[in-house]
MARTIMI-968359 format. One record per residue (C-alpha): residue in one letter; x, y, z. Coordinates in steps of 0.1 Angstrom, whole numbers, plus 2048, in hexadecimal, padded with zeros to 3 digits. Example, Ala and Ser with C-alpha at 12.3 -4.5 7.8 and 13.67 -1.06 7.14 Angstrom:
# MARTIMI-968359
<node residu="a" u="87B" v="7D3" w="84E"/>
<node residu="s" u="889" v="7F5" w="847"/>
This chain:
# MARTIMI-968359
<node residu="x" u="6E7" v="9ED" w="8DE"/>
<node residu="x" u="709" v="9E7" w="8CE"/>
<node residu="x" u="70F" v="9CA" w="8EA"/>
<node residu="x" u="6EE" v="9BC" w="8DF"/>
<node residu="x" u="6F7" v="9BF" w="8BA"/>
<node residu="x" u="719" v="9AD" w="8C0"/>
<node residu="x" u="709" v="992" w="8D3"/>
<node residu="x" u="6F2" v="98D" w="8B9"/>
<node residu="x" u="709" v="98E" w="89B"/>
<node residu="x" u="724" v="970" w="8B2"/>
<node residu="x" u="701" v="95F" w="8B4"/>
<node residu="x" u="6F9" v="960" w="88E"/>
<node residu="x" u="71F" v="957" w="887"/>
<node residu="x" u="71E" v="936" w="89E"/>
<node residu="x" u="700" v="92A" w="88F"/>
<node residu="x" u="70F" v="92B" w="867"/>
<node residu="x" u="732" v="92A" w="867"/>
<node residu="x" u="73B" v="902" w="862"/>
<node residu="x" u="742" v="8F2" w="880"/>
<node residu="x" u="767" v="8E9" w="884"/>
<node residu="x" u="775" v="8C4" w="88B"/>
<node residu="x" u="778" v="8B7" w="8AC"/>
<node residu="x" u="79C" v="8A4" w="8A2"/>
<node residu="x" u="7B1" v="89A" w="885"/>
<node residu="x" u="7C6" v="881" w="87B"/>
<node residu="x" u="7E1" v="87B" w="863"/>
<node residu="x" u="7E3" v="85D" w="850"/>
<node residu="x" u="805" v="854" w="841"/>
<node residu="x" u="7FE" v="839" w="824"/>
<node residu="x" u="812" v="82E" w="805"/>
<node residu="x" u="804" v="837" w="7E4"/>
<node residu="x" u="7ED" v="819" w="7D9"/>
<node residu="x" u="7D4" v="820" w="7F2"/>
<node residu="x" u="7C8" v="841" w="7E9"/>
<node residu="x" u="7A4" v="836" w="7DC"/>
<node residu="x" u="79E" v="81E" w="7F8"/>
<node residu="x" u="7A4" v="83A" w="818"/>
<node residu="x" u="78F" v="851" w="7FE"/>
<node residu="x" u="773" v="83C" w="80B"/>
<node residu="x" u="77B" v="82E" w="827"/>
<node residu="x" u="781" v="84E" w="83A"/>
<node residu="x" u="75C" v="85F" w="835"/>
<node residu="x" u="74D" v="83C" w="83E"/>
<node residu="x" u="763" v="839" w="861"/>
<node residu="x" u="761" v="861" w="867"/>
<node residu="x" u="738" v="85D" w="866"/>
<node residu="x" u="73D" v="840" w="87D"/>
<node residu="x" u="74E" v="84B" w="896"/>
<node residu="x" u="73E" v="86F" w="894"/>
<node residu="x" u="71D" v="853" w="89B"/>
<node residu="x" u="731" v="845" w="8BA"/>
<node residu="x" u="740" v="864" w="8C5"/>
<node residu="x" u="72C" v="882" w="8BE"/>
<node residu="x" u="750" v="88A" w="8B1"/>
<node residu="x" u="759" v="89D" w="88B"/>
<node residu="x" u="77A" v="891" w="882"/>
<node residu="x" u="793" v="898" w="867"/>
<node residu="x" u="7A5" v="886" w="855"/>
<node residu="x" u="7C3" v="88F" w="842"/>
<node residu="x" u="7D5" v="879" w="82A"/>
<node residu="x" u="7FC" v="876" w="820"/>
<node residu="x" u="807" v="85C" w="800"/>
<node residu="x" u="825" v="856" w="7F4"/>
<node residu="x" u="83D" v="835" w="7EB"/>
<node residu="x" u="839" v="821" w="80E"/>
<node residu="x" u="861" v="821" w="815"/>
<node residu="x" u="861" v="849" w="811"/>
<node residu="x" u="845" v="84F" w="823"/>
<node residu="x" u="855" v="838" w="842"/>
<node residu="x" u="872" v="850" w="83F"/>
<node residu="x" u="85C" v="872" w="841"/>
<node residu="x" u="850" v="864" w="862"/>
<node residu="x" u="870" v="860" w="86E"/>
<node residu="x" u="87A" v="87F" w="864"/>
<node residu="x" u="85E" v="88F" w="877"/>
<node residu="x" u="83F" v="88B" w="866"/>
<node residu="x" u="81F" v="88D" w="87D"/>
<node residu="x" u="810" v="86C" w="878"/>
<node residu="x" u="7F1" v="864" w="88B"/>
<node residu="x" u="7EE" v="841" w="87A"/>
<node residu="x" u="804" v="830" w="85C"/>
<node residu="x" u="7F6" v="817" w="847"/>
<node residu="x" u="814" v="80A" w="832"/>
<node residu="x" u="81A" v="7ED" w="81C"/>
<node residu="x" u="831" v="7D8" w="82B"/>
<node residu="x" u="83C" v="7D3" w="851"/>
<node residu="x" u="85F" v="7DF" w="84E"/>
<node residu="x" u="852" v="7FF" w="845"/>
<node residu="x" u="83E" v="807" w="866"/>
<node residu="x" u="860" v="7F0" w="875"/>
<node residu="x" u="873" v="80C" w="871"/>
<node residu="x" u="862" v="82A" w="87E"/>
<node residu="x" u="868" v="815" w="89F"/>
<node residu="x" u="886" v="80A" w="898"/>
<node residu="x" u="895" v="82E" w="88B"/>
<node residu="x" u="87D" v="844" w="8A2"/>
<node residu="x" u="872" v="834" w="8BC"/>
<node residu="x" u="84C" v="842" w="8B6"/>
<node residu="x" u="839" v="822" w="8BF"/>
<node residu="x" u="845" v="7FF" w="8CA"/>
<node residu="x" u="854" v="7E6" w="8BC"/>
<node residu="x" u="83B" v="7CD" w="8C4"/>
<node residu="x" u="823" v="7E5" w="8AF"/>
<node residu="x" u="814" v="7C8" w="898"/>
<node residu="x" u="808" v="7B8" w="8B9"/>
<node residu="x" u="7EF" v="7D0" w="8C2"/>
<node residu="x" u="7D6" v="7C9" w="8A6"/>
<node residu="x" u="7C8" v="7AB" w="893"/>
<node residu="x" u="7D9" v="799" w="879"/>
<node residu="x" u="7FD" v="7A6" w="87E"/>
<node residu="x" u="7EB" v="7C9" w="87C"/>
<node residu="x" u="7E2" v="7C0" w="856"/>
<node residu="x" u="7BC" v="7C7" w="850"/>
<node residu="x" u="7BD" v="7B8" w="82A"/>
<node residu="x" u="7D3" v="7A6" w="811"/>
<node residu="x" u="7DA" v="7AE" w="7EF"/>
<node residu="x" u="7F4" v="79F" w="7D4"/>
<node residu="x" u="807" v="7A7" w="7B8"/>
<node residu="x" u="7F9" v="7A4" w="795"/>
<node residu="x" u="806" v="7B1" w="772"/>
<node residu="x" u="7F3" v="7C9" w="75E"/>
<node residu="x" u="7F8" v="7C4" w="739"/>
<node residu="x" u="7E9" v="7E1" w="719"/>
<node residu="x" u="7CA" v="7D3" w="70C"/>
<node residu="x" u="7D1" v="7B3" w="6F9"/>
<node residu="x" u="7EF" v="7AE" w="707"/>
<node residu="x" u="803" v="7AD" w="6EF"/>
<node residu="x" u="820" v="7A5" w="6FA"/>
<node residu="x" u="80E" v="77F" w="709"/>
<node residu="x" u="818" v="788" w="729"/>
<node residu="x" u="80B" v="76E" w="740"/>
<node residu="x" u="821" v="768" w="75D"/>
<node residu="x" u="842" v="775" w="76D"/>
<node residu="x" u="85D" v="764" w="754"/>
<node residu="x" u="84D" v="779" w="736"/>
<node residu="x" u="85B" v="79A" w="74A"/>
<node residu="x" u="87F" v="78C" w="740"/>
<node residu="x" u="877" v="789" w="71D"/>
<node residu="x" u="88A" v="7A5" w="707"/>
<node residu="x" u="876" v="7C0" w="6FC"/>
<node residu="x" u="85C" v="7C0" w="71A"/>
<node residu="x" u="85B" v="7E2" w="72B"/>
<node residu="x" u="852" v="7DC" w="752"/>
<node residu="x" u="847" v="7F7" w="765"/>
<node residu="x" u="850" v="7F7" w="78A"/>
<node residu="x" u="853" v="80E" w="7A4"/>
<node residu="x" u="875" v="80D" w="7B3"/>
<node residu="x" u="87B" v="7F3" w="7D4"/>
<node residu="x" u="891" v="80A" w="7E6"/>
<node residu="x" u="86D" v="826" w="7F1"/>
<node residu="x" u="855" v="811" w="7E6"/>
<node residu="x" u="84A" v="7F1" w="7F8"/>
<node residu="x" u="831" v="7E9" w="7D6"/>
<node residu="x" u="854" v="7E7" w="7C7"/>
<node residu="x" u="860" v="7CA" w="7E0"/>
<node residu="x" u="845" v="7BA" w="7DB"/>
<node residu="x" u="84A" v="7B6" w="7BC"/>
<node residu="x" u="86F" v="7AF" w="7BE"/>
<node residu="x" u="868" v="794" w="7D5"/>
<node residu="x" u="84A" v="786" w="7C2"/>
<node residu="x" u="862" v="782" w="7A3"/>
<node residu="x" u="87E" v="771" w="7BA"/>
<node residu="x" u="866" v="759" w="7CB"/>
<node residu="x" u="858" v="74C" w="7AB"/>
<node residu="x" u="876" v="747" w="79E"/>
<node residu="x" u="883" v="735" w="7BC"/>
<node residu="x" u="865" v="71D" w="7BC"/>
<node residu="x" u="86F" v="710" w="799"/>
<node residu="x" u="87B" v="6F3" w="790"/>
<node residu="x" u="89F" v="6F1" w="79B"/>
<node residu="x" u="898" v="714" w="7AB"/>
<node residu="x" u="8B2" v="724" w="7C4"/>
<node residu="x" u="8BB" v="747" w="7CF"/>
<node residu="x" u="8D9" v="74B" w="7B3"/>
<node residu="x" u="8BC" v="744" w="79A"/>
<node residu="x" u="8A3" v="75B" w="7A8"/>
<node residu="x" u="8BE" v="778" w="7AD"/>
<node residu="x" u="8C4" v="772" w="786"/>
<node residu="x" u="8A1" v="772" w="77B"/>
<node residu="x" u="895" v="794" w="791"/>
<node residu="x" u="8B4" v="79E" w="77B"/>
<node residu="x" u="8A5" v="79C" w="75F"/>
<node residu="x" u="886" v="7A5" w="767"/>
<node residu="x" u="897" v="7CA" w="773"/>
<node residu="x" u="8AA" v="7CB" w="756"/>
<node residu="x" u="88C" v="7D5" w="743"/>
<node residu="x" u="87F" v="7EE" w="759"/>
<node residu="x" u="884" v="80F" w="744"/>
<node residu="x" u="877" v="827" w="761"/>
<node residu="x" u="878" v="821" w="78A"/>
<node residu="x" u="85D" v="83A" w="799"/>
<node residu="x" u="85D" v="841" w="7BD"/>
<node residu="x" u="839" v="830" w="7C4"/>
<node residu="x" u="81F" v="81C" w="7B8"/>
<node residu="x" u="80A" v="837" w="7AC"/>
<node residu="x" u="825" v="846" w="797"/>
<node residu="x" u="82F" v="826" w="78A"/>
<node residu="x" u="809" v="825" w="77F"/>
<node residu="x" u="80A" v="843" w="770"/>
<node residu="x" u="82C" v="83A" w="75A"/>
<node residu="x" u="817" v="81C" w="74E"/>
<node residu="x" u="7F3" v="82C" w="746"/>
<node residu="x" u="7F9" v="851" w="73F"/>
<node residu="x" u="81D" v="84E" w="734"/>
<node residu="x" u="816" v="831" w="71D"/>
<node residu="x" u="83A" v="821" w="727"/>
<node residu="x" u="841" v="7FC" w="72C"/>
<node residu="x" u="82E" v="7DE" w="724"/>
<node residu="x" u="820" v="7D4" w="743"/>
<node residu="x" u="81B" v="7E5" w="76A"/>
<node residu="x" u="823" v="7CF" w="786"/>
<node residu="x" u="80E" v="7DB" w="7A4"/>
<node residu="x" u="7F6" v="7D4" w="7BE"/>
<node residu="x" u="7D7" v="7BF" w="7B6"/>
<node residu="x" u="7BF" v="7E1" w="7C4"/>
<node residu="x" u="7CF" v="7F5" w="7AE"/>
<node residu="x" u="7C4" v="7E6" w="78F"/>
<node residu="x" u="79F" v="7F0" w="79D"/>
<node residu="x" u="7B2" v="814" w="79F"/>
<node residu="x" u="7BB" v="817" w="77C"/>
<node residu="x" u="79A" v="806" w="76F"/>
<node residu="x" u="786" v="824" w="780"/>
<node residu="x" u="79D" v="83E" w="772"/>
<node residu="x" u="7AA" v="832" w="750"/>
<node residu="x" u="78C" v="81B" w="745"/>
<node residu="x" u="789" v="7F0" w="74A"/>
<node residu="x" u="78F" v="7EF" w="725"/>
<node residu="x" u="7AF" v="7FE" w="725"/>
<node residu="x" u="7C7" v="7E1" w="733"/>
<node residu="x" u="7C3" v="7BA" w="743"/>
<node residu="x" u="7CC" v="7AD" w="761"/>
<node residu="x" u="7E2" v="78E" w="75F"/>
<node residu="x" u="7E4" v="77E" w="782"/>
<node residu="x" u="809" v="76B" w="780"/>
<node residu="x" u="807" v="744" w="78B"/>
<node residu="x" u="819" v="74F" w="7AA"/>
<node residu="x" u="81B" v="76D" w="7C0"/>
<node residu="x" u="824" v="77B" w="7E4"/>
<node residu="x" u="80C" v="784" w="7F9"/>
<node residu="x" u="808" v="7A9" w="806"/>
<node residu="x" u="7FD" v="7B0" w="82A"/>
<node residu="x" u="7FE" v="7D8" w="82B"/>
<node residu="x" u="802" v="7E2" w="855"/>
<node residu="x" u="7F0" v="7FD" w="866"/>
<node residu="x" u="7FF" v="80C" w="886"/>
<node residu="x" u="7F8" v="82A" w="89C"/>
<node residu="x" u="817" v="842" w="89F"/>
<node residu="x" u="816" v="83C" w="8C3"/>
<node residu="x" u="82C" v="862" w="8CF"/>
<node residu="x" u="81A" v="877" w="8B6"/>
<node residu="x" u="7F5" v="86E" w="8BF"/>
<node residu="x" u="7FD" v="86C" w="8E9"/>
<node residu="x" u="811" v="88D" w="8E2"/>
<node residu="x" u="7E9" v="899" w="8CD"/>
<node residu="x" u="7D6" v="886" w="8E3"/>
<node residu="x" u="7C3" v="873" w="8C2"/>
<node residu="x" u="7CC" v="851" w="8D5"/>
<node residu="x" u="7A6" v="847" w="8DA"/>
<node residu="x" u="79F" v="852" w="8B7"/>
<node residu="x" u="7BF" v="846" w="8A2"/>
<node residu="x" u="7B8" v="823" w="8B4"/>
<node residu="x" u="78D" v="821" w="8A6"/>
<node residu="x" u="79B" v="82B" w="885"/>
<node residu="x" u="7B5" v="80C" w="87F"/>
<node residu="x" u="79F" v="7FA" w="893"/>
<node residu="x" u="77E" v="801" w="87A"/>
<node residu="x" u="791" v="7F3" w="85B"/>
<node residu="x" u="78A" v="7D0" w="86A"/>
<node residu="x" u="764" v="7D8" w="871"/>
<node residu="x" u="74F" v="7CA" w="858"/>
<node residu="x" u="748" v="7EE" w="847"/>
<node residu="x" u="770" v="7F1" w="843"/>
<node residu="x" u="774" v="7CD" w="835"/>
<node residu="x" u="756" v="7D5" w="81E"/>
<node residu="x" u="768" v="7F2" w="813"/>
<node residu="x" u="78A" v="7E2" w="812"/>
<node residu="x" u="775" v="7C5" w="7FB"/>
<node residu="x" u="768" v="7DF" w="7E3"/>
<node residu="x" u="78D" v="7F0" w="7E1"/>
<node residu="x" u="797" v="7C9" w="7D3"/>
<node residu="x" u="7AA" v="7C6" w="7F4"/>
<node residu="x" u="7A3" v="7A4" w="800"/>
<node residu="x" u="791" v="7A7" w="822"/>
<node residu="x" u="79A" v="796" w="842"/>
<node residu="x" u="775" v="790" w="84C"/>
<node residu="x" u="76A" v="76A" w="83D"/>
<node residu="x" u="74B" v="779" w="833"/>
<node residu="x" u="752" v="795" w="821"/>
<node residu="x" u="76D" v="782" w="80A"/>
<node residu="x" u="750" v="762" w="806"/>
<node residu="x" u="73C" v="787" w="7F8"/>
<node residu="x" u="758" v="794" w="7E3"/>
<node residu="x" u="768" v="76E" w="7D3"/>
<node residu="x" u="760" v="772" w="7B2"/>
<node residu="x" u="777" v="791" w="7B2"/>
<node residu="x" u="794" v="784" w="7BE"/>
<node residu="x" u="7A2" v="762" w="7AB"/>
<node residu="x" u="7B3" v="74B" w="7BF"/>
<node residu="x" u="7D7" v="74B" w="7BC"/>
<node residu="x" u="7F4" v="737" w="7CD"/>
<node residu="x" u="808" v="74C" w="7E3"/>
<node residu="x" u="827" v="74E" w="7F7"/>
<node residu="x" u="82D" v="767" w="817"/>
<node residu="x" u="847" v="777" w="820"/>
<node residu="x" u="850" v="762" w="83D"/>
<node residu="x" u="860" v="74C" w="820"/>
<node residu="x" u="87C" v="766" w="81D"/>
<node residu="x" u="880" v="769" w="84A"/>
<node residu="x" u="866" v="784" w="849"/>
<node residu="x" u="86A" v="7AB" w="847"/>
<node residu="x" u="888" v="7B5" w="85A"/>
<node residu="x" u="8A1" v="795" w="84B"/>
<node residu="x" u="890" v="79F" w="827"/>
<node residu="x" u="89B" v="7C8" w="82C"/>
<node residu="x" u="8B9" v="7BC" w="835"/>
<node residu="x" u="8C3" v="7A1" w="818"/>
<node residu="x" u="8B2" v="7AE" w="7FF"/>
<node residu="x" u="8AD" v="7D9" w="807"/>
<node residu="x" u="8C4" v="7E7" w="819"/>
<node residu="x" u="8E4" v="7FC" w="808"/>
<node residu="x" u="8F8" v="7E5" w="7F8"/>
<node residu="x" u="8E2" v="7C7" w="7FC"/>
<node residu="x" u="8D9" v="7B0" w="7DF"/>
<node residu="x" u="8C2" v="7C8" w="7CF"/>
<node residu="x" u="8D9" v="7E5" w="7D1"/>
<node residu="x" u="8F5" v="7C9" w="7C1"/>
<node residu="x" u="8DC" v="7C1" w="7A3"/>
<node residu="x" u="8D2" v="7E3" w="79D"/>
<node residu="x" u="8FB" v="7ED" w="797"/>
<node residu="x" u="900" v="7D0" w="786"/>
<node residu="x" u="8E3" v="7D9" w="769"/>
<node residu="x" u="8F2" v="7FA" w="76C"/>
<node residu="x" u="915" v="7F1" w="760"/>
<node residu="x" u="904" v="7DD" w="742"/>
């Protein structure tokens, strides 16, 4: 009787306790893309739980995209990273040796799913009648940025100020150093991410206008209200191309491989790229950004490939005692 009772309590217990997830994966992302891997991670976990007949979980990690390179590293178990800029998921293969080198080869696009920009958010009104980069050196204009040396947001923005001042009339690097000068010298606060430097801008009330990541303007009108600020898209800007990469070590050593690879590979399907679109991430797929135009004005751009890509950028412009380091000291000693 008691073996019958037992048998029948482990039967009652497998039929209502929640069933647990087949795997798991850790994302490691940068801070910007909270709200879009909010959705797009039910919408690829019903899919391939549709394909599979697998549950999976999905865990998320955000932080400045620099700092959360280093975390990997240093030993954090990333399944997948989905970063901001190359150099980024560069040096997790460079430093540790946890996937390739050739890592950008292995998916579409240079293993960039979607575009975005940077644009400057302004209070509502803008009163200050800011309306493209130039008005950031102006005295009395608080810019809010998040700091270049763990955030890539923040070297895109650096750069985006240096190649617009290169391209001006009579434009050359001593100019451009000199004008992303001034443009620092009126950053009162340097957070370590995007996010933060959002929250310095919106909650903090500090600064005049928030240089970020077109998407992220979406972020803050679902949070803070559309009525709240403007979005002032510059005359020129640098194009973003934000990497994905499996963590090639951690998922062999998990044995996610087969999983970790659907999951980048969904964010060019046309269910991720419709995602991506309604994020205000500008979609790969032709058909999906014909959809979404009208959201995203047409702006001139330069890429990064005008500065010798990535790796020659780190090193010029990022790395200790490079030209950034140089212009921060020398607004120090001021």
């Amino acid at each position: 009787m008691m073996r019958l009772k037992s048998l029948l309590v482990a039967i009652a217990l497998s039929t209502t306790l929640p069933a647990f997830a087949d795997s798991t994966l850790l994302n490691v992302s940068y801070d910007v893309m909270r709200d879009f891997y909010k959705d797009y991670n039910p919408a690829f976990a019903k899919y391939w739980k549709a394909k599979s007949g697998e549950d999976i979980t999905l865990q998320m990690s955000h932080g400045g995209s620099s700092k959360q390179a280093r975390s990997v590293i240093d030993g954090l178990q990333a399944d997948v990273v989905t970063m901001n800029q190359h150099n980024d998921i560069d040096a997790i293969a460079d430093k540790a040796k946890l996937l390739p080198a050739d890592w950008a080869k292995r998916l579409p696009n240079d293993a960039a799913p979607f575009t975005s920009l940077q644009v400057l958010i302004v209070r509502k009104g803008n009163p200050k009648g800011i309306k493209d980069w130039n008005d950031l050196t102006k005295p009395g204009v608080g810019v809010i940025v998040p700091n270049p040396k763990t955030s890539g947001n923040g070297r895109y923005t650096y750069l985006a100020a240096w190649g617009y001042a290169a391209k001006l009339p009579g434009g050359n690097d001593a100019k451009a150093r000199e004008f992303v000068a001034s443009v620092f010298k009126n950053i009162p606060v340097l957070d370590a991410g995007g996010r933060a430097a959002t929250t310095t801008f919106m909650q903090r009330q500090i600064g005049d206008v928030l240089v970020t990541f077109e998407n992220e303007a979406e972020m803050i009108a679902k949070e803070f209200g559309r009525g709240n600020f403007e979005v002032v898209y510059p005359s020129v800007s640098i194009e973003a191309e934000p990497p994905v990469a499996i963590i090639d070590k951690v998922v062999d050593k998990k044995g996610t491989r087969k999983q970790a690879e659907e999951y980048l590979k969904y964010l060019w399907s046309p269910a991720g790229q419709e995602i991506a679109a309604q994020n205000y991430l500008r979609p790969r797929d032709k058909a999906i950004a014909a959809k979404y135009a009208k959201q995203f004005p047409a702006i001139k751009l330069f890429a990064i490939e005008e500065f010798g890509g990535w790796q020659k950028t780190q090193k010029t412009h990022f790395d200790d005692g490079a030209i950034y380091d140089q212009i921060a000291a020398s607004i120090a000693k001021r």
